[in-house]
Every structure is written in C-alpha cells, then in structure tokens.
FIVEX-201916 format. One record per residue (C-alpha): residue number from 1; residue in one letter; x, y, z. Coordinates in Angstrom, 2 decimals. Layout:
<rec n="NUM" res="A" px="X" py="Y" pz="Z"/>
...
This chain:
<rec n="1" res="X" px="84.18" py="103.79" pz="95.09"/>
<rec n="2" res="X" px="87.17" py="102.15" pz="93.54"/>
<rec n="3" res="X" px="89.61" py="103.09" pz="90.31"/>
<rec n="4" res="X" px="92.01" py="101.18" pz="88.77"/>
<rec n="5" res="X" px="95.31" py="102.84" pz="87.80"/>
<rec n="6" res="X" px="95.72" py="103.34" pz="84.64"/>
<rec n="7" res="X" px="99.04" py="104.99" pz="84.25"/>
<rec n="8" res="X" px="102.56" py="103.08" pz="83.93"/>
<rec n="9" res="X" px="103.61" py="104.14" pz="87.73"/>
<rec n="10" res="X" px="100.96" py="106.28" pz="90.01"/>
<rec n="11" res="X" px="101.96" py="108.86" pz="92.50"/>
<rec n="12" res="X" px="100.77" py="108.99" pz="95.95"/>
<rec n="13" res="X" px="101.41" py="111.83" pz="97.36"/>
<rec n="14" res="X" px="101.17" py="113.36" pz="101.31"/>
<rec n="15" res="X" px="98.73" py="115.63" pz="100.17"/>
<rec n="16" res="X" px="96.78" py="116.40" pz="96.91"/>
<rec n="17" res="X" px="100.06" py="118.17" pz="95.24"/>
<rec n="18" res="X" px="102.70" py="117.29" pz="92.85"/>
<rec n="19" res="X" px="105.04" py="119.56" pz="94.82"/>
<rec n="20" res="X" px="105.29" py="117.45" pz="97.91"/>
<rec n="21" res="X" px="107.10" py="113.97" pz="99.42"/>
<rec n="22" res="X" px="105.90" py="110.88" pz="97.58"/>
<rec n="23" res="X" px="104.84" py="108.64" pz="99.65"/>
<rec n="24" res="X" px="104.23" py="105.76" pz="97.82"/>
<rec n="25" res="X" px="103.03" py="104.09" pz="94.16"/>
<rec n="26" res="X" px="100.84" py="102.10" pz="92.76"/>
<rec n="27" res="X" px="101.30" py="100.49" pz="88.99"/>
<rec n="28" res="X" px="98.81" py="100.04" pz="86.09"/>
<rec n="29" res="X" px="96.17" py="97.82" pz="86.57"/>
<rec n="30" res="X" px="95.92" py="97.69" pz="90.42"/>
<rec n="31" res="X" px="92.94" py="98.69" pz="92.08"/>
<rec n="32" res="X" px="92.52" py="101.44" pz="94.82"/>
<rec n="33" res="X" px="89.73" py="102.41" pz="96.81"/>
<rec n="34" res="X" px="88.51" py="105.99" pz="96.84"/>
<rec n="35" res="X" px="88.17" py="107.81" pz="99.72"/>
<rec n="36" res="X" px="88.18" py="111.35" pz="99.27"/>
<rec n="37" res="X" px="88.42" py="114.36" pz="96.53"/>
<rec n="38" res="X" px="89.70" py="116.57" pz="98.55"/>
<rec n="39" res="X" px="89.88" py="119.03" pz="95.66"/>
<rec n="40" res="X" px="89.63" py="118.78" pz="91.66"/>
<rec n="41" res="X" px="92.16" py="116.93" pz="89.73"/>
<rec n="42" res="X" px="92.90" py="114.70" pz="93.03"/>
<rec n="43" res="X" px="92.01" py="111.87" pz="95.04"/>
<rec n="44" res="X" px="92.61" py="110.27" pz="98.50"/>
<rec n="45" res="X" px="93.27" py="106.43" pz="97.62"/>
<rec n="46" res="X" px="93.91" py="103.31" pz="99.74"/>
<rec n="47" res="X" px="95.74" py="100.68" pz="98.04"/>
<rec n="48" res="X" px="94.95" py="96.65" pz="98.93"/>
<rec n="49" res="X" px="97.89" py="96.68" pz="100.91"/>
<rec n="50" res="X" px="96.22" py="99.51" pz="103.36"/>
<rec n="51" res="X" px="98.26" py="102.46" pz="102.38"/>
<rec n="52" res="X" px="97.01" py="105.71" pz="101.71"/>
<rec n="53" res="X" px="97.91" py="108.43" pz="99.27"/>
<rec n="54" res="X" px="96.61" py="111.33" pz="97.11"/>
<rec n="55" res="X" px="96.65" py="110.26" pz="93.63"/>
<rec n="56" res="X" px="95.95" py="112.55" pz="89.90"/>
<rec n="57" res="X" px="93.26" py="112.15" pz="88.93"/>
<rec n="58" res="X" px="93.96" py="111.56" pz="85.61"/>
<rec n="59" res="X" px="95.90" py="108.71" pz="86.75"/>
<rec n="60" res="X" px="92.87" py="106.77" pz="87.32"/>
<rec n="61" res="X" px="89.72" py="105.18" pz="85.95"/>
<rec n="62" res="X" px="86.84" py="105.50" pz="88.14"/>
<rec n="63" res="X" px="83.84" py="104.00" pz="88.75"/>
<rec n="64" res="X" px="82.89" py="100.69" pz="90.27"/>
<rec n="65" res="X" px="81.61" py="99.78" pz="87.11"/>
<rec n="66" res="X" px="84.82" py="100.01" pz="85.89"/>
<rec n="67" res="X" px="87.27" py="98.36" pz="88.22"/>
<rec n="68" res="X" px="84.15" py="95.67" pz="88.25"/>
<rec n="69" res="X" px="84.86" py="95.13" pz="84.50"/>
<rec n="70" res="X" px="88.49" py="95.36" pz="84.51"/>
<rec n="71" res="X" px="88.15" py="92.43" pz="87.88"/>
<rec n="72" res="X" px="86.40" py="89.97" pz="85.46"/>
<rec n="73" res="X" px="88.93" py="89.54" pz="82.92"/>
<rec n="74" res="X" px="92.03" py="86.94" pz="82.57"/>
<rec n="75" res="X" px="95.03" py="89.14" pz="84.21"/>
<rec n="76" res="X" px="99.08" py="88.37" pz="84.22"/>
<rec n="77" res="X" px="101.07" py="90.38" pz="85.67"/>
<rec n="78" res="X" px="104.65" py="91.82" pz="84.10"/>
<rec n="79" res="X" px="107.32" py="90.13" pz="85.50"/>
<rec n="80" res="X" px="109.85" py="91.96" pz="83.21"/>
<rec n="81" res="X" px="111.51" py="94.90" pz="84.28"/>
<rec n="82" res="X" px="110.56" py="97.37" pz="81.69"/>
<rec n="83" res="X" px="108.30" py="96.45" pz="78.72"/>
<rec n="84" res="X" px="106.60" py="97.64" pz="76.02"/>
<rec n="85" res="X" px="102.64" py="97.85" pz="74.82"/>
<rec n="86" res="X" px="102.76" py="98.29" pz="71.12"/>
<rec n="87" res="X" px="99.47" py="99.23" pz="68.77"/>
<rec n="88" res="X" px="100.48" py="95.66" pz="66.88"/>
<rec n="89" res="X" px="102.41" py="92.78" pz="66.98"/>
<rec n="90" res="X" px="105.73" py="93.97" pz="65.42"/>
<rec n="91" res="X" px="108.77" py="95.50" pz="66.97"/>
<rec n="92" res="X" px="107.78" py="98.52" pz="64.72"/>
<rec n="93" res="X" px="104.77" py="99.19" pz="65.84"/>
<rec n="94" res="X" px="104.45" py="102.57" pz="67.75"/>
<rec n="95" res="X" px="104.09" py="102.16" pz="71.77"/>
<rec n="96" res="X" px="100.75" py="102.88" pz="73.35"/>
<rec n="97" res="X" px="102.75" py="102.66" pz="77.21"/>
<rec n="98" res="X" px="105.94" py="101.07" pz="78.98"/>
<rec n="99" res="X" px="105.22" py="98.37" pz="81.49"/>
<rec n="100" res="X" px="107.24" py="98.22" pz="84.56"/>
<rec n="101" res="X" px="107.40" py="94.55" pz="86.83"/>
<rec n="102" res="X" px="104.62" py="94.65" pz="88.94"/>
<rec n="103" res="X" px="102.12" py="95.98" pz="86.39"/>
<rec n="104" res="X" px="98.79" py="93.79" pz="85.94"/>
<rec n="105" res="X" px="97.20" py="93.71" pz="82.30"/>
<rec n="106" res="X" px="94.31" py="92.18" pz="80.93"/>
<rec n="107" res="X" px="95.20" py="89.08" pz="78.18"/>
<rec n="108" res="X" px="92.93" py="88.08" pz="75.58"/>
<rec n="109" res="X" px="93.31" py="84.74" pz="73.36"/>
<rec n="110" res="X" px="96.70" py="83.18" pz="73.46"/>
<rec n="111" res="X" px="99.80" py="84.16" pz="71.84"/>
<rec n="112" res="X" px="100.75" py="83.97" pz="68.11"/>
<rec n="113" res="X" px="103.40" py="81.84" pz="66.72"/>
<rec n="114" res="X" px="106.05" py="84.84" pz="67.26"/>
<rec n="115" res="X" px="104.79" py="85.46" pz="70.96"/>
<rec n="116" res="X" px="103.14" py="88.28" pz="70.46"/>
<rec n="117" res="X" px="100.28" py="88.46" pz="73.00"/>
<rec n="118" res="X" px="97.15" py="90.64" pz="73.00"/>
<rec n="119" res="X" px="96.22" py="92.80" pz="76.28"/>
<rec n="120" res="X" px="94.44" py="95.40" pz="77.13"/>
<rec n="121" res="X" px="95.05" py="98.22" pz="79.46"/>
<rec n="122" res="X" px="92.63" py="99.61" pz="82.08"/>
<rec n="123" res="X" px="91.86" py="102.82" pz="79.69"/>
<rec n="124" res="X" px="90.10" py="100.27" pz="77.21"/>
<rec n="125" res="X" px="93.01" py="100.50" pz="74.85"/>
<rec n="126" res="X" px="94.37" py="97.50" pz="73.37"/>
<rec n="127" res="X" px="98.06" py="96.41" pz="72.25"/>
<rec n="128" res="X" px="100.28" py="94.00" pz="71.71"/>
<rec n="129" res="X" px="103.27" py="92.50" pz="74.18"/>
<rec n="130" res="X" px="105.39" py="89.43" pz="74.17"/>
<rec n="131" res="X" px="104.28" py="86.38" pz="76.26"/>
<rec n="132" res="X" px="107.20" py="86.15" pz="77.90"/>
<rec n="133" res="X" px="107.46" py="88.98" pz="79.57"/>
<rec n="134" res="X" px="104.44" py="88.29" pz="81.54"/>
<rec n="135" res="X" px="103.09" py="85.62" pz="83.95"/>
<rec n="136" res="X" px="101.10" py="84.83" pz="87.41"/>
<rec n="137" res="X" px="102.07" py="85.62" pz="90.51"/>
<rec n="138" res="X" px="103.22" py="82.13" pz="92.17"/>
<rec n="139" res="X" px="101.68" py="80.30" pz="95.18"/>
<rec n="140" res="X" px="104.06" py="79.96" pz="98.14"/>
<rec n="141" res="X" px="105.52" py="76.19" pz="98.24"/>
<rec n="142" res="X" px="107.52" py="75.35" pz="100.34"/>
<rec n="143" res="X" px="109.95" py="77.38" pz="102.44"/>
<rec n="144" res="X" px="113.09" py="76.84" pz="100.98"/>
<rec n="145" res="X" px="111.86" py="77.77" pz="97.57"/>
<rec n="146" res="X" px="110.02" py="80.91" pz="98.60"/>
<rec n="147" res="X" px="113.40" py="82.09" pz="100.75"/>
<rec n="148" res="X" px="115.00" py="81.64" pz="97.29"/>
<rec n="149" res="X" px="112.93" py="82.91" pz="95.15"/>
<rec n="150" res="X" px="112.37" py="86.56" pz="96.95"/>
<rec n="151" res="X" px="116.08" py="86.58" pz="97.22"/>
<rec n="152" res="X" px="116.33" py="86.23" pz="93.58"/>
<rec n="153" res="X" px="113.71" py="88.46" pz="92.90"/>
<rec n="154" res="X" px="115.66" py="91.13" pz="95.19"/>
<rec n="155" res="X" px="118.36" py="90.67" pz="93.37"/>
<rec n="156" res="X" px="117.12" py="92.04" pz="89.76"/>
<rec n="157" res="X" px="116.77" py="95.52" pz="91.32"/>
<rec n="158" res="X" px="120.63" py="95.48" pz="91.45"/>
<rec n="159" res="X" px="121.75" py="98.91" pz="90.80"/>
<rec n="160" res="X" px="118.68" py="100.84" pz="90.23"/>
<rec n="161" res="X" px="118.77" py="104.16" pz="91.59"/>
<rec n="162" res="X" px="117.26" py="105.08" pz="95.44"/>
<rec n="163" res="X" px="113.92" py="106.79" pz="94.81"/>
<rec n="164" res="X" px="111.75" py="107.51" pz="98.20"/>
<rec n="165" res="X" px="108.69" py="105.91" pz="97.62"/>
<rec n="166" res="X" px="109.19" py="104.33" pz="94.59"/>
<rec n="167" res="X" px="108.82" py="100.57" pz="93.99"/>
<rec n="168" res="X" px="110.36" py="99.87" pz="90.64"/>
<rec n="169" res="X" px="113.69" py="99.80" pz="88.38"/>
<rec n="170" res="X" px="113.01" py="103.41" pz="87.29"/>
<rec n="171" res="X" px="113.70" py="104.39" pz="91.59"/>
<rec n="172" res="X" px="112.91" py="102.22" pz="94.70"/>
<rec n="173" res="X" px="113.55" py="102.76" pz="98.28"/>
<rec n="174" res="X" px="114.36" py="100.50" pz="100.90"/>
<rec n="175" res="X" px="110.69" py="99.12" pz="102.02"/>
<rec n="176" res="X" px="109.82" py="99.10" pz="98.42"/>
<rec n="177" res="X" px="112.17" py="96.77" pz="97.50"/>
<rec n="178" res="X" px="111.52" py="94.48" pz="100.60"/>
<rec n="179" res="X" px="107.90" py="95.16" pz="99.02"/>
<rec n="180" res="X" px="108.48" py="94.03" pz="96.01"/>
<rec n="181" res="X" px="110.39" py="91.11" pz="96.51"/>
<rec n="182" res="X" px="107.86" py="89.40" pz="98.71"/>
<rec n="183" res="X" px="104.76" py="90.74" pz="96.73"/>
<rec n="184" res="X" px="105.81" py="89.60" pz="92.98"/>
<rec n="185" res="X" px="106.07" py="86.24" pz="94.90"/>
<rec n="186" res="X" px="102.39" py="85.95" pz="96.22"/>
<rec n="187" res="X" px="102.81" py="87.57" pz="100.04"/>
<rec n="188" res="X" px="101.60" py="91.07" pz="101.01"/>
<rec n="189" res="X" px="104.19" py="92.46" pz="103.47"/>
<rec n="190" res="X" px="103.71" py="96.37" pz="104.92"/>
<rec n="191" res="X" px="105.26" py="98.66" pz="102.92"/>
<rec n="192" res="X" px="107.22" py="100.71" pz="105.60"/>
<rec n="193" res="X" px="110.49" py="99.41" pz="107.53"/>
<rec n="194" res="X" px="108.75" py="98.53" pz="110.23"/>
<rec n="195" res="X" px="106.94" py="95.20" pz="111.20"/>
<rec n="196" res="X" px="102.89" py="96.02" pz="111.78"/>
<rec n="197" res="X" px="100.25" py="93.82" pz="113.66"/>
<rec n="198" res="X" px="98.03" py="92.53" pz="111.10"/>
<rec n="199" res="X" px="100.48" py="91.78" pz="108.58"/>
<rec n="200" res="X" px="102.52" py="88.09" pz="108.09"/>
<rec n="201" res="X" px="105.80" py="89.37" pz="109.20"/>
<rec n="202" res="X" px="107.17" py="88.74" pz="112.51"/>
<rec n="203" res="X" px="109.95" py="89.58" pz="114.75"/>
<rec n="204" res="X" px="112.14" py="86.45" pz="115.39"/>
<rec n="205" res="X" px="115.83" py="86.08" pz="117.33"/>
<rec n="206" res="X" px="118.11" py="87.89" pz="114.57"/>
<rec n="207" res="X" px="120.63" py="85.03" pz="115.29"/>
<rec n="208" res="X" px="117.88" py="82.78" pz="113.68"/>
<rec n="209" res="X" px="117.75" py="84.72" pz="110.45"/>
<rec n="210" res="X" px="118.03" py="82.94" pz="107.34"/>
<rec n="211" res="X" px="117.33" py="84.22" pz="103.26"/>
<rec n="212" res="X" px="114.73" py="86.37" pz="102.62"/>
<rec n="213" res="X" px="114.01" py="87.44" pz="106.18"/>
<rec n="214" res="X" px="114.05" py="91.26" pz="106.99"/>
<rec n="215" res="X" px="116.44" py="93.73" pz="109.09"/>
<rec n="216" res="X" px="115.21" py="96.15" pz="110.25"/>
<rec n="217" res="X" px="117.45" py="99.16" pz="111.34"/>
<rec n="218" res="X" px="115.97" py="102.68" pz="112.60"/>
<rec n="219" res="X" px="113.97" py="104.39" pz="109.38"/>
<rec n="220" res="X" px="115.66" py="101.51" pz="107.68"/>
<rec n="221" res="X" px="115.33" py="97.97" pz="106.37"/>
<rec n="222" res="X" px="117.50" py="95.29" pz="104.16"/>
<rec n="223" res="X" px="116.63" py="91.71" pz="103.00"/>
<rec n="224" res="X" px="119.15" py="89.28" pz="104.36"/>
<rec n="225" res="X" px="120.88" py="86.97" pz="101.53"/>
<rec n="226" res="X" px="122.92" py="84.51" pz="103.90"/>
<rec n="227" res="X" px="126.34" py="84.60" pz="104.53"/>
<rec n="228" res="X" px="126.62" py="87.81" pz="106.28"/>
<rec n="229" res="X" px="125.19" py="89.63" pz="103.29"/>
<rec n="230" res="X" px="122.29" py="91.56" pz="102.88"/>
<rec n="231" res="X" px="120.13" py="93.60" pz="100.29"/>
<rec n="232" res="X" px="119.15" py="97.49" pz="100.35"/>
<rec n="233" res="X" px="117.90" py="100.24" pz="98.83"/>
<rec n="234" res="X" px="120.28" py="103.06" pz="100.44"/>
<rec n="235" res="X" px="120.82" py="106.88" pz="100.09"/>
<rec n="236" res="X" px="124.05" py="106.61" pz="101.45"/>
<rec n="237" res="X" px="126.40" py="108.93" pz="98.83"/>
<rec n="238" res="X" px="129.05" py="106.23" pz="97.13"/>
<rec n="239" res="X" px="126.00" py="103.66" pz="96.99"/>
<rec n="240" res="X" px="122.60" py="105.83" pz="95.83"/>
<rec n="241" res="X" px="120.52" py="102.64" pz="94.99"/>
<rec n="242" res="X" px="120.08" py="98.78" pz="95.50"/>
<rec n="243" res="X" px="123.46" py="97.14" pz="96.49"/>
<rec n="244" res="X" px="125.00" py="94.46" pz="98.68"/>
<rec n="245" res="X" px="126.78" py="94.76" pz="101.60"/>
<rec n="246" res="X" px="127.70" py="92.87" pz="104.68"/>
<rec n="247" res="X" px="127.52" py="92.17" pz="107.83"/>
<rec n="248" res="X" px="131.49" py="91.30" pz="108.56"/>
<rec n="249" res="X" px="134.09" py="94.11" pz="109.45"/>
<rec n="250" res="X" px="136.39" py="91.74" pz="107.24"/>
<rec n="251" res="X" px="134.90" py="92.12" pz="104.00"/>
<rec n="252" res="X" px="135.17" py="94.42" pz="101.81"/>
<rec n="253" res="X" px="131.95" py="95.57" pz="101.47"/>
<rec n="254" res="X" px="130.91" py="95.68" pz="105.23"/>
<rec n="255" res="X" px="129.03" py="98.87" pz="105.49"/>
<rec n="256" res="X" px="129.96" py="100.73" pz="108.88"/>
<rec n="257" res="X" px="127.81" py="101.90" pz="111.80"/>
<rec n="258" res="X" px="124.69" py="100.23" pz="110.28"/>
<rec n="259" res="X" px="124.71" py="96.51" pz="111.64"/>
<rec n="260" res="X" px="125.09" py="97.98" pz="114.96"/>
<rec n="261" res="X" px="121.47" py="99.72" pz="114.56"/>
<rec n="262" res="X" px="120.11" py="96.69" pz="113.77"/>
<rec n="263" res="X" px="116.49" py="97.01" pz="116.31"/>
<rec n="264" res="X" px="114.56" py="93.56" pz="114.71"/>
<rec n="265" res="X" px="114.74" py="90.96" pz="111.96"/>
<rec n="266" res="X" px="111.24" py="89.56" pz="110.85"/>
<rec n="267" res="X" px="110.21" py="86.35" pz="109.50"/>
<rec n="268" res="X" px="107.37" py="84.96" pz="107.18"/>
<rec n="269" res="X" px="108.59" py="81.61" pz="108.91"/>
C-alpha cells in the first residue's frame, strides 16, 4: 500500500517512537510505500529513494486510492525555502501549512494577475501560494550546468542549523544536504555518506574532482565547490550547521584533521 505525506516535514524514525534517533524525512506530497504497522499510530515506510523509516501515522494519507489520485494531478514542487499555504489569495489570509523546498503540491488553473496560485495539499485541502515560489524539477543538461547548479543549490542552505536526519532549512545533516542538492536538480543520490551500488554516484581519483562531486570522509561527507573549498553540514562546536571550509592549511578557514580522512570522492560524471 502506499501514502502520501501529508505533513510539512515527516519523521522517520528507527523504530515506531517519537523518543528515538531520526533517521530520516520525507516532505509533503511525496509518496512512500507501506510496509508494516508494527503497532497503532505507526508505520514502517520506504521512501522512492529506498530508505526506510517508521513514520506517524497521522502524518500520512493512506490508501492506494489516494496516492493514485494525488499521482494524476499537475504537481510543482517548492523551490523556496520556507513558504506559506494561505485559505485565499491575500497576504492576510490565515495559513492552512508552511512549505519547506522540496515539498510537492498539487496546482490547479494558472495564476492570477497578483501571482497568487491555487494548490492543493494531499489532505484535500485547498489554498493559495505565490507562483513564484514554486516550479519543476529540471532535466540534467549538460555537465557544466548541472555541476553549477547543485553547487548553487548547496549553497542556499548556508547557515542553517545541523539537524541529524533532517533535509531542510529548519535542520539538515551532512548526506541530507548532499541529498538535497542533487535531488531538487533531477538526480536521486543515496541518502547516507557513503557511495551504494545501484545508485549514479561513483568513486573517481579525488585528484580528478571538480564542482558538485562528493567527499566522502568516515561517517562524513561534503560537496566540493572548486578551489580547495567544500560544502558541509557539520556538528563540529564553533560551526553547528552548513558552512564552507577548505581544503588548504593556508586559508583561513581550512578545517583541521578532516581532509586527511578523506576515504573517496564520487562522481555523477
């Protein structure tokens, strides 16, 4: 059976308990496979991306009927970082739910003359959001552009906090940023910091690394800018979130002791 998520960020949990490590999330309007209820108020899920996770239950809508219905309509996805779904189209209006970048809604009609766009969420509700805050996922072009465009797309996650197992400006870790970048620009990667058979990443000579390509350090991983400077999601105390460091003992914000754990880069390319 499937379910689409129907909250603004989804939990997925080790086991069927708030009170545990999260291990992952999904966002509104993405679809998971069932695959257990392991007890009430809970489900096993599998996201598309093949990772698993106990999720609320009231976090979902079930049914194949319904993530059948919510399949055949006209979806963008939010490519702001936080938004707003209000009950009309006026800054006024109250909010039905907050959006976060990765979020999929359903759009109906075009937008009016102000921008103001009609969706509805996966709970049947219906609101109102500007135009410009969403859009499609793009097809990879060319290489140079895609290298650029995760980069950039790394980059707006500058300064939001470290979460574990969060992928969004509210709290992301390190694979959910590398995640994120490459997913919000049309390639599934594994979520973890490691590269896995089956997915399009692949270990290459790290002196061949160019933008966008991955490092990948023990428990660890950072998206490589150019330049000696790299991406990351980091725990570290002084840092505690998404910053940029480098590579070179010479500059200033060369981060010690990491670059010489450095196991694998991977490549799309």
């Amino acid at each position: 059976m499937n379910a689409v998520i129907r909250v603004s960020r989804c939990p997925l949990y080790l086991r069927p308990s708030a009170q545990c490590e999260l291990a992952d999330e999904a966002l509104l309007g993405w679809t998971v496979s069932i695959l257990d209820r392991p007890c009430p108020g809970w489900y096993e899920v599998k996201t598309d991306y093949g990772y698993t996770g106990y999720a609320p239950a009231a976090a979902l809508t079930a049914g194949d009927g319904n993530a059948a219905r919510w399949a055949s309509l006209e979806h963008k996805t939010v490519l702001r970082g936080v938004c707003s779904v209000r009950s009309a189209p006026r800054v006024q209006a109250w909010e039905l739910t907050q959006l976060l970048r990765g979020a999929t809604v359903a759009v109906h009609g075009r937008p009016d003359e102000d921008g103001w766009q009609k969706v509805s969420l996966p709970d049947g509700r219906e609101g109102y959001t500007k135009a410009g805050f969403l859009g499609d996922i793009p097809q990879r072009t060319d290489e140079a552009s895609f290298r650029a465009a995760v980069v950039r797309t790394a980059q707006t996650y500058l300064d939001a906090h470290y979460l574990w197992g969060g992928k969004t400006l509210l709290g992301i870790d390190c694979s959910g940023l590398a995640f994120i970048s490459y997913r919000l620009n049309g390639v599934t990667i594994w979520r973890d910091a490691s590269i896995r058979e089956g997915y399009p990443i692949h270990a290459i000579d790290p002196a061949d690394k160019k933008p966008g390509d991955l490092m990948f350090f023990p428990g660890h991983v950072a998206l490589y800018l150019g330049k000696d400077r790299y991406i990351h999601s980091t725990a570290l105390n002084g840092s505690d979130g998404v910053v940029i460091n480098s590579l070179n003992p010479a500059d200033p914000d060369y981060r010690p002791k990491l670059p010489e754990t450095l196991t694998e880069v991977g490549s799309l390319f």
